[in-house]
C-alpha angles and dihedrals in degrees: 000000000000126000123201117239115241123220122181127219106171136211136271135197141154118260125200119218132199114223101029141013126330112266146205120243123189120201136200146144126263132183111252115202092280093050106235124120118275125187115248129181133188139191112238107182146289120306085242093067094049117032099183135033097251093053083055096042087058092046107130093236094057085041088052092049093046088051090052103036097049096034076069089060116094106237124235104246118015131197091253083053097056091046092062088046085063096042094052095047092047088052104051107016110043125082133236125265113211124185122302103196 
């Protein structure tokens, strides 16, 4: 059966402090030891450094977490996978080749 490969986003929204700026907070999910979904939440900066969503979105540091978070993630089709594809295909499809001399 297929399954569906998961890809995290995340979410952002603005946080008041108070004491300080208003800052940006991106929030995921991450597998904790025993592998099921906790809650994180990280500061990203103030909302001075980055005015909109999207120039938070493409902060380093939220760029750095996706990486990390979705290269976790088993892709759909993998290049082992492919190769059986082939085997298989040169086994029972294609057709044999006698002599031609």
């Amino acid at each position: 059966m297929f399954t569906r490969t998961r890809y995290q986003y995340g979410s952002l929204e603005t946080k008041e402090r108070k004491k300080g700026k208003e800052v940006w907070e991106f929030r995921y999910y991450e597998p904790n030891a025993q592998g099921e979904r906790q809650r994180r939440a990280i500061t990203i900066g103030t909302r001075e450094e980055y005015s909109t969503e999207s120039a938070a979105r493409k902060s380093p540091l939220v760029q750095a977490i996706l990486l990390r978070l979705n290269a976790e993630q088993p892709s759909a089709v993998g290049a082992g996978d492919f190769g059986a594809v082939i085997a298989r295909y040169e086994q029972e499809e294609m057709p044999e080749r006698g002599n031609a001399r």
